[in-house]
C-alpha positions as CSV (number, residue, x, y, z in Angstrom):
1,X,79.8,125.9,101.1
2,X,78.0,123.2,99.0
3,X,80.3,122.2,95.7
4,X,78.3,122.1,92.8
5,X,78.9,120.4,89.5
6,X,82.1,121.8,86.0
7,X,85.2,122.5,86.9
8,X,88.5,120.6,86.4
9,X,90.8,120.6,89.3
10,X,94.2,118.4,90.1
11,X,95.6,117.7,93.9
12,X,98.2,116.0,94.7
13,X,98.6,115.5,98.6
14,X,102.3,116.3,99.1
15,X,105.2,114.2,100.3
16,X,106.3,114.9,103.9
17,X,108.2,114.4,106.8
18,X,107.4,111.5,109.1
19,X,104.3,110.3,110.6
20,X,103.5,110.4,114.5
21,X,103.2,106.4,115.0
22,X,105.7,105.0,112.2
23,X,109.1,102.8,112.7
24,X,112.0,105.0,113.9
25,X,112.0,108.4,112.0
26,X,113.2,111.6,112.5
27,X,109.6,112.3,114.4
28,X,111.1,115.6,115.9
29,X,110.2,117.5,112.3
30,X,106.6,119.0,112.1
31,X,104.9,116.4,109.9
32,X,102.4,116.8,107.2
33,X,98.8,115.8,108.4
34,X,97.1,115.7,105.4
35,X,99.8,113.1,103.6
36,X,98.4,109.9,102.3
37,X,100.8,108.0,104.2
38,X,100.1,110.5,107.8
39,X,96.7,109.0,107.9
40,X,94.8,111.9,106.0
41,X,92.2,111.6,103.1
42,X,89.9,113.6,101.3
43,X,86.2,113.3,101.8
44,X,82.9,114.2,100.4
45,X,79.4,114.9,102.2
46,X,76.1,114.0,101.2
47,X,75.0,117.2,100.1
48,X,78.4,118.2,98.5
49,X,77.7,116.4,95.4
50,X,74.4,116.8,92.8
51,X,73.8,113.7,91.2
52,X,71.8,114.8,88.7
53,X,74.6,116.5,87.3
54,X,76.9,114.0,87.2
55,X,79.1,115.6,89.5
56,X,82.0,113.3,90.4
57,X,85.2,113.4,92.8
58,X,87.8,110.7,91.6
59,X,90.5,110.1,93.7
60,X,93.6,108.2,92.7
61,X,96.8,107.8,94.4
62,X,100.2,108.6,93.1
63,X,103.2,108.6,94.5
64,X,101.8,109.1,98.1
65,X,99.6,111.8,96.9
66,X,95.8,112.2,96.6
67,X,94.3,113.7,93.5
68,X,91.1,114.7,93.3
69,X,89.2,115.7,90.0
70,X,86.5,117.9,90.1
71,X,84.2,118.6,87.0
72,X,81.1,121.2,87.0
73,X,79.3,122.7,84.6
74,X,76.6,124.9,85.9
75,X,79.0,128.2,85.3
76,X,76.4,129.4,82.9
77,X,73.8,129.4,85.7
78,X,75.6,131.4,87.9
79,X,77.3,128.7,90.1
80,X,80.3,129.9,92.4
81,X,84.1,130.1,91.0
82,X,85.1,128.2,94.2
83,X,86.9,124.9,94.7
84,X,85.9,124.0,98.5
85,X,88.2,120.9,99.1
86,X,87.7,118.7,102.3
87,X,90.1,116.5,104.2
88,X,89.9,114.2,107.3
89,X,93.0,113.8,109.5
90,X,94.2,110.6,111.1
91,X,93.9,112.1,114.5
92,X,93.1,115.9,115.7
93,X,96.5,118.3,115.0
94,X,97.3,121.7,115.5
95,X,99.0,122.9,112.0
96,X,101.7,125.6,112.3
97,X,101.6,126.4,108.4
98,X,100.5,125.3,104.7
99,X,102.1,125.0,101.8
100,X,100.7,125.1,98.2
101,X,102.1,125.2,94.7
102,X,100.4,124.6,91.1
103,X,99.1,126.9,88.0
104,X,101.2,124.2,85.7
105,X,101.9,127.0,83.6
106,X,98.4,128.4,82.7
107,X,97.7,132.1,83.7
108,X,94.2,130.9,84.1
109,X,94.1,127.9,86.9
110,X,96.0,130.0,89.4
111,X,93.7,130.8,92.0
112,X,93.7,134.5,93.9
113,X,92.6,133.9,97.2
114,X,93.3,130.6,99.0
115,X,91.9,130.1,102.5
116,X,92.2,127.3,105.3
117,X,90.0,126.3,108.2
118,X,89.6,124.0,110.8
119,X,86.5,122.0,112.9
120,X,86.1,119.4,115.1
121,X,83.8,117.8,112.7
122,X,83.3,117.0,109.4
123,X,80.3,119.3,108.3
124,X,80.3,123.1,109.6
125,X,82.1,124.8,112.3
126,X,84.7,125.7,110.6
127,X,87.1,128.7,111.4
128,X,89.4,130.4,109.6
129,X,93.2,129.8,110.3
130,X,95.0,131.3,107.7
131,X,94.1,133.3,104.5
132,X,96.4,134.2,101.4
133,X,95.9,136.6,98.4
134,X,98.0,135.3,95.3
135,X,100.2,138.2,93.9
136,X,99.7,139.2,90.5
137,X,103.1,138.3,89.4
138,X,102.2,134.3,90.1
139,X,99.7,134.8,87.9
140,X,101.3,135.9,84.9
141,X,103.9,133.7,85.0
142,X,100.8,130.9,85.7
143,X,102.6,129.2,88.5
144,X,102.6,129.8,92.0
145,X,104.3,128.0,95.5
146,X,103.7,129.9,98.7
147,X,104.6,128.7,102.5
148,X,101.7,130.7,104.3
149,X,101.8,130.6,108.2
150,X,98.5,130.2,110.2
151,X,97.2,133.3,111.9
152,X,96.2,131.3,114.6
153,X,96.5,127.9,116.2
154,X,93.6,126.1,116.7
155,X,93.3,121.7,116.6
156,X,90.9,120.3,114.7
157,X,90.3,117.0,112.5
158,X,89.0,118.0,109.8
159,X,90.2,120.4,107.3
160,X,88.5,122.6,104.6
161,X,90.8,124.2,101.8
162,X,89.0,127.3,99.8
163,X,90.0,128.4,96.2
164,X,88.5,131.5,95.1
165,X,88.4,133.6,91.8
166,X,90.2,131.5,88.9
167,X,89.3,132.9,85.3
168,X,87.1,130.7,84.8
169,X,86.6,128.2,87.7
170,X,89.6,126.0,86.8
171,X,92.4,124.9,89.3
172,X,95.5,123.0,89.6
173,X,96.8,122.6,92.7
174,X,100.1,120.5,92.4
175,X,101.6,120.5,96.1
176,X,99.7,120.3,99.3
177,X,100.9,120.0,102.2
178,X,99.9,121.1,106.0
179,X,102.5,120.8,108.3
180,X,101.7,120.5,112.4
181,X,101.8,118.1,114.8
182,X,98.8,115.5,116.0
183,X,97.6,116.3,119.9
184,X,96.8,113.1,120.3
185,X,98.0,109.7,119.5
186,X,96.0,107.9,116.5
187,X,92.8,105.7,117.5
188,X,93.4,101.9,115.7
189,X,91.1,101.6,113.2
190,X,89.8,98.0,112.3
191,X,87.7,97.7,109.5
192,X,90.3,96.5,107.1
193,X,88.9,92.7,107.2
194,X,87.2,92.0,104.1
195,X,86.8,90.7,101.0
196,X,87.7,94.0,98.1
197,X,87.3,94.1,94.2
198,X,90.5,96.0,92.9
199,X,89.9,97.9,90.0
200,X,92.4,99.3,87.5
201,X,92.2,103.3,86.7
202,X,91.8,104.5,83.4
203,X,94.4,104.9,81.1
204,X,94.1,108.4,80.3
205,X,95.1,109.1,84.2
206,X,97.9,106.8,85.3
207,X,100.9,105.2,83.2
208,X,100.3,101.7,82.1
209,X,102.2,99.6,85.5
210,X,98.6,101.1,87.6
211,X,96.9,98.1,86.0
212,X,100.0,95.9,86.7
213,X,98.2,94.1,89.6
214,X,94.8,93.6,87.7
215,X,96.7,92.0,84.9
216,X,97.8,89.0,87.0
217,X,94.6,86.7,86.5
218,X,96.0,84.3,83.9
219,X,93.6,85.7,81.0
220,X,90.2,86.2,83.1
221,X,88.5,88.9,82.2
222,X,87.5,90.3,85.7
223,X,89.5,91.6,88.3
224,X,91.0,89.9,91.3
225,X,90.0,90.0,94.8
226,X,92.1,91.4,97.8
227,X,91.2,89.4,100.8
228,X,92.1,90.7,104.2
229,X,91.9,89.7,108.2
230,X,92.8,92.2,110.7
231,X,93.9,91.4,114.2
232,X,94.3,94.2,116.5
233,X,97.4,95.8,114.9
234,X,98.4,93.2,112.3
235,X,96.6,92.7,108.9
236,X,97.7,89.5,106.4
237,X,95.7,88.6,103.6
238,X,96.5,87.8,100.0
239,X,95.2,88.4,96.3
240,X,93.8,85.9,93.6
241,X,91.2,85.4,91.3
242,X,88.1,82.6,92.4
243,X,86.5,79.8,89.5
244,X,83.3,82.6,89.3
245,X,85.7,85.6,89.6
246,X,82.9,88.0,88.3
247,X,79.8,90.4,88.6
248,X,76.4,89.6,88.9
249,X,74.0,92.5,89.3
250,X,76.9,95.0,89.7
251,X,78.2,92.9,93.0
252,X,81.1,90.8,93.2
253,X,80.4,87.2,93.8
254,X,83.3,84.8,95.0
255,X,82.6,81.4,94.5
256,X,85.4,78.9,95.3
257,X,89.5,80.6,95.4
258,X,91.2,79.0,92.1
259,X,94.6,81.0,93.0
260,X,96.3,82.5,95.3
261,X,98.3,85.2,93.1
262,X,100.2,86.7,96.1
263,X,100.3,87.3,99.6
264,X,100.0,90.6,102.1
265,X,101.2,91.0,105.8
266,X,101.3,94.1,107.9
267,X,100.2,96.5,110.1
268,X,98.1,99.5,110.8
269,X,99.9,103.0,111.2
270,X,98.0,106.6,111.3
271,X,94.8,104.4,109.9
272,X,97.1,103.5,106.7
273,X,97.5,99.4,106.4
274,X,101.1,99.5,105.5
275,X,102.7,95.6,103.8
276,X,104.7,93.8,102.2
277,X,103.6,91.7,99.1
278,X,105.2,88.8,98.4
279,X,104.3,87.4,94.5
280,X,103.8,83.9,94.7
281,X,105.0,82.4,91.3
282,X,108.5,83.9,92.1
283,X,109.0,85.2,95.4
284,X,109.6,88.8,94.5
285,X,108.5,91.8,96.5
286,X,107.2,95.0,97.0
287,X,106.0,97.3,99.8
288,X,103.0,99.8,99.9
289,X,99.9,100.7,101.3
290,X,95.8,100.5,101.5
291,X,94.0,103.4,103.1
292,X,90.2,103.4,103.5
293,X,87.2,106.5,103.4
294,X,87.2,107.9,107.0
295,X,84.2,107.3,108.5
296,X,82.0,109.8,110.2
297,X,78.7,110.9,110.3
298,X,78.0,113.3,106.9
299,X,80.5,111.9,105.0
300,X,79.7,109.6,102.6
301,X,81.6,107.2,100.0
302,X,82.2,108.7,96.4
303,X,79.4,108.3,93.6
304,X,81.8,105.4,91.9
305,X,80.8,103.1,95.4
306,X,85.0,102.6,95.7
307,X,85.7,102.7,99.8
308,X,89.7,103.6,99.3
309,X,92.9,103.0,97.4
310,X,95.9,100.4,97.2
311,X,99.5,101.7,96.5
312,X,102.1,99.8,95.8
313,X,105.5,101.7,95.0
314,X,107.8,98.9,93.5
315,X,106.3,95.9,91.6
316,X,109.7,93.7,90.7
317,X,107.0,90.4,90.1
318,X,105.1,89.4,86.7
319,X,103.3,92.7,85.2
320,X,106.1,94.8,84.8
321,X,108.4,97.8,86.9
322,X,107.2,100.8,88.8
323,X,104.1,102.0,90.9
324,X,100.3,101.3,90.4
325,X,98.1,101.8,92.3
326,X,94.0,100.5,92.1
327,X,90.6,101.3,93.1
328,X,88.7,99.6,95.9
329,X,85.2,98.4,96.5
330,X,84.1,96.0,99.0
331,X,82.3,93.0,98.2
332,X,82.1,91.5,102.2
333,X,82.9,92.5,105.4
334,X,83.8,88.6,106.2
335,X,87.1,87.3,104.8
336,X,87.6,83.6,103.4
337,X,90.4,82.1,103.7
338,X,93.6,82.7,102.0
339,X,94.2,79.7,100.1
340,X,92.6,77.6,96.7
341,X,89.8,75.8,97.9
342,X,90.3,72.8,99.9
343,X,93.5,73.7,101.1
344,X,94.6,75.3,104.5
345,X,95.0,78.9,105.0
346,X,98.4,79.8,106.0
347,X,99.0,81.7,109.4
348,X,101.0,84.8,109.4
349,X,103.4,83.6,111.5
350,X,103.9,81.0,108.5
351,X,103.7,83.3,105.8
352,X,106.4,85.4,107.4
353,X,108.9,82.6,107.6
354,X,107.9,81.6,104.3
355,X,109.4,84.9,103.3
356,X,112.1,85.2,105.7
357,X,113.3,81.6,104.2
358,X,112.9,83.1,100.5
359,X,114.4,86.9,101.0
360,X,116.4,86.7,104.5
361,X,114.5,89.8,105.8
362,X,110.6,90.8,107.0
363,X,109.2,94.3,107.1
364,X,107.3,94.9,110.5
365,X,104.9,97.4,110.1
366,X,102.5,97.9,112.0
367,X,105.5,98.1,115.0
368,X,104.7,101.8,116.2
369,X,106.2,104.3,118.5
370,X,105.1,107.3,121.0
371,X,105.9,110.4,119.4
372,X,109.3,111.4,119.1
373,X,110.2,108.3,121.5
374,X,111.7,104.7,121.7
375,X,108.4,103.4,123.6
376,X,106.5,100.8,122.2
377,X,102.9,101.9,121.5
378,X,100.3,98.8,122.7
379,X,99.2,97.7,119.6
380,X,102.7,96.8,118.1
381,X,102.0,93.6,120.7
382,X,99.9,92.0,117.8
383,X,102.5,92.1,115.2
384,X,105.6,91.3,117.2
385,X,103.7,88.3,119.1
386,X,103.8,86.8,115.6
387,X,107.6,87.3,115.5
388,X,107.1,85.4,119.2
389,X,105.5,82.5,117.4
390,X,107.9,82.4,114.5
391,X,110.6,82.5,116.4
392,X,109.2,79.7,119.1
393,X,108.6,77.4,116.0
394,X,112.3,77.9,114.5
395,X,114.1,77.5,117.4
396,X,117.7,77.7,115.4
397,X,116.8,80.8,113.8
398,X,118.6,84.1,115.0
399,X,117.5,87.3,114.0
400,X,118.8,91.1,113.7
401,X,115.7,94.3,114.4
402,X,116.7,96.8,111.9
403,X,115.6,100.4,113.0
404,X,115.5,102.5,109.6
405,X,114.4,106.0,109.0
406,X,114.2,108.2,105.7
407,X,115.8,110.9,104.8
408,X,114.4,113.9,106.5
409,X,115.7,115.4,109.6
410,X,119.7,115.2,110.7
411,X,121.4,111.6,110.3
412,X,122.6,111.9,113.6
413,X,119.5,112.4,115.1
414,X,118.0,109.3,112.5
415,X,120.6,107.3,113.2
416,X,120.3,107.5,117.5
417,X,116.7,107.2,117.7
418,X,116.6,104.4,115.0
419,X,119.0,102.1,117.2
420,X,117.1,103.2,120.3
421,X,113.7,101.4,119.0
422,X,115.2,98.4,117.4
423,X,116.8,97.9,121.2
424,X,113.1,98.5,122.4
425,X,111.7,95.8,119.8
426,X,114.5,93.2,121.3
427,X,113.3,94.1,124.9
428,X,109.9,93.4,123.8
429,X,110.8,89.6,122.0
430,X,112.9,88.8,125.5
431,X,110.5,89.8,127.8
432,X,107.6,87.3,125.6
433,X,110.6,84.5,126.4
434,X,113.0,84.8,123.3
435,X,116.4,84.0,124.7
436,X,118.5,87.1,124.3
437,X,121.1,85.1,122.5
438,X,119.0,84.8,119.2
439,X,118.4,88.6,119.2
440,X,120.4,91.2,118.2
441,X,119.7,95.3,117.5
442,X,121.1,97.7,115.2
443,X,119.8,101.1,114.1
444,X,121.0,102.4,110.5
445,X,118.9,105.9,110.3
446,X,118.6,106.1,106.8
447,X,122.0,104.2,105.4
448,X,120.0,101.4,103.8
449,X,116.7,102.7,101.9
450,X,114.3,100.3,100.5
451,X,113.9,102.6,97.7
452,X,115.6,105.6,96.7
453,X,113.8,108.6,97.6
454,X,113.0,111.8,95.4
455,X,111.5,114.5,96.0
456,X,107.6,114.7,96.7
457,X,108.0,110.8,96.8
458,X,106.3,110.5,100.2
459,X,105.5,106.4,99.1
460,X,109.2,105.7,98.8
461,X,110.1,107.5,102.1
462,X,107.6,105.6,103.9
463,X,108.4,102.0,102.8
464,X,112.1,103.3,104.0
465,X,110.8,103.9,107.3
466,X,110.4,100.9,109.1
467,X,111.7,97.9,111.6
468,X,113.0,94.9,109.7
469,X,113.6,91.3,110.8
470,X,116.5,90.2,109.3
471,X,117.4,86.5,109.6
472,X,121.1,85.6,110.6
């Protein structure tokens, strides 16, 4: 059970349908737990890892997927051919069946056993749901991609993936994905507030736009700060570099804010922080998401100290085009205010107008659902009682709630329950006192995508999914 440090594996968490507590989607579909943007995440225990060996897991996101690298070298002493992979779910689910695909080509990282099992906790108690031999053919041709049923249903939160009997103890695994449905709904999680260095990932890993965001320090040589405040549901923050923006003694010190590069507002879904950033110099933005190490006892943070991962999908501002995506570590648990020293912090009810004013439109994550339903879930209230205030304090504003879904499912289907929860959202702002004449709903499935989705692109399909303000 215990992984042992060399051998080289690549995972890429796949793409998938929707998750349980997002804006309106096509939540009938079996969704894929284990997706970045479903809440689940890959972990390590404290045995798991030898330090002495330098045994590392480094986990970057792409594209809404998790890779994990694993590197090993006591083969010559007899260590085991397996890759034993771990993930934590969002919320217990009963999985129905897996999917995997990888070998890119080379006879000898196809694996020829792959296993799956289940437990109610992190560490041990495991069982067994479904077990695959890889045919020879898949080998020879050094690829493989297999939909493999479980032989038995059982919930669990935690998840434990087995690769056995490679040539020589090498793996690429290029698709992931486990598809079922949560038995419960998603506990909040609110441990986002904080002050976070953001670290770019190396070069010989990730195209040149996953430093984009680090780059935009006007010539300092350290890396910028992500500053965050959670309340309940609703997280706003922003990003910017301080007068002392560096490390002393291998911690970050923050001194005094000299700018405030760009701003963050959103909410929590499947215990992903899903936003919008808005680039301050010219107004242009983009939409992704932050997801942090689950916490529970055994499992402990990766050897690099980083605590999670920032994704953003489309980057229109100063740095350049395309995704990037940075590491994590956290400096403070208490955040500072949002703004250059000496000046007042902005509310988020001000920052969204701000934005509304600029772009005519505001993405309301954070606004979630009951499964497969048009019923608000009670901790949408903090996000939409900042629509309450933004709306009190414009009182000529009127506004449209946009229900938008991706792709997946039937457009019909998309289309009927998008329209359904925009009309709840409107009941929600006229029952806080919003006068029913500044309000109107319209659902538009998924007619009008953020960004246009391709497949095994699980970051563009869940900016697409979402409830937007739209001003009028």
């Amino acid at each position: 059970m215990l992984l042992k440090p060399v051998f080289l594996l690549s995972l890429f968490l796949a793409a998938s349908c929707m998750a349980q507590s997002v804006a309106p989607s096509a939540s009938h579909e079996l969704i894929d737990v284990v997706s970045f943007f479903n809440g689940g995440f890959p972990y390590t225990f404290e045995k798991q890892v030898n330090p002495s060996r330098h045994a590392d897991q480094l986990r970057v996101i792409s594209r809404g997927r998790t890779t994990n690298y694993f590197r090993r070298n006591d083969l010559s002493e007899g260590g085991s051919l397996d890759a034993i992979l771990f993930y934590a779910l969002a919320a217990p689910a009963t999985i129905e069946s897996f999917r995997v695909a990888g070998g890119g080509g080379k006879w000898d990282y196809i694996p020829r056993r792959i296993a799956f099992a289940v437990s109610s906790l992190p560490v041990g108690n495991f069982q067994t749901v479904a077990e695959f031999d890889v045919p020879e053919s898949a080998v020879s041709r050094g690829s493989y991609d297999f939909s493999i049923p479980v032989k038995q249903k059982i919930s669990g939160r935690y998840l434990r993936v087995t690769l056995s009997d490679s040539r020589f103890g090498q793996y690429q695994l290029s698709y992931f994905s486990a598809l079922g449905r949560f038995d419960q709904p998603t506990e909040l999680r609110e441990d986002f507030s904080g002050i976070y260095g953001m670290h770019g990932i190396s070069q010989d890993m990730v195209s040149l736009a996953d430093n984009a965001m680090v780059e935009q320090q006007k010539g300092t040589a350290f890396f910028p700060y992500l500053i965050l405040q959670q309340n309940g549901n609703q997280v706003s923050g922003c990003y910017g570099y301080a007068k002392n923006n560096g490390g002393r003694g291998g911690k970050l010190q923050l001194d005094e804010i000299s700018e405030v590069v760009g701003t963050f507002t959103g909410g929590v879904e499947n215990n992903v922080f899903r936003f919008t950033r808005t680039y301050a110099e010219d107004g242009s933005q983009s939409q992704g998401a932050m997801a942090l190490d689950p916490v529970a006892e055994n499992i402990t943070r990766d050897i690099y100290n980083k605590v999670g991962y920032l994704l953003v999908e489309r980057n229109s501002g100063k740095g350049g085009e395309g995704a990037f995506r940075v590491n994590l570590t956290r400096s403070s648990n208490t955040p500072v205010a949002c703004a250059v020293t000496g000046q007042k912090e902005k509310a988020p009810d001000e920052v969204m107008a701000e934005n509304l004013e600029k772009t005519g439109k505001l993405q309301l994550y954070g606004v979630n659902f009951d499964f497969d339903s048009d019923v608000l879930r009670p901790e949408s209230s903090t996000v939409l009682d900042e629509v309450v205030k933004l709306a009190n304090a414009n009182p000529s504003w009127k506004f449209e709630i946009g229900g938008h879904t991706d792709s997946i499912g039937s457009a019909d289907y998309n289309l009927k329950l998008s329209d359904r929860r925009a009309a709840s959202v409107v009941r929600y702002l006229t029952g806080k006192g919003i006068d029913a004449a500044r309000l109107s709903s319209k659902g538009y499935g998924a007619t009008r995508p953020l960004v246009p989705e391709t497949d095994g692109n699980d970051t563009a399909r869940a900016q697409n999914r979402r409830v937007e303000l739209v001003k009028q």
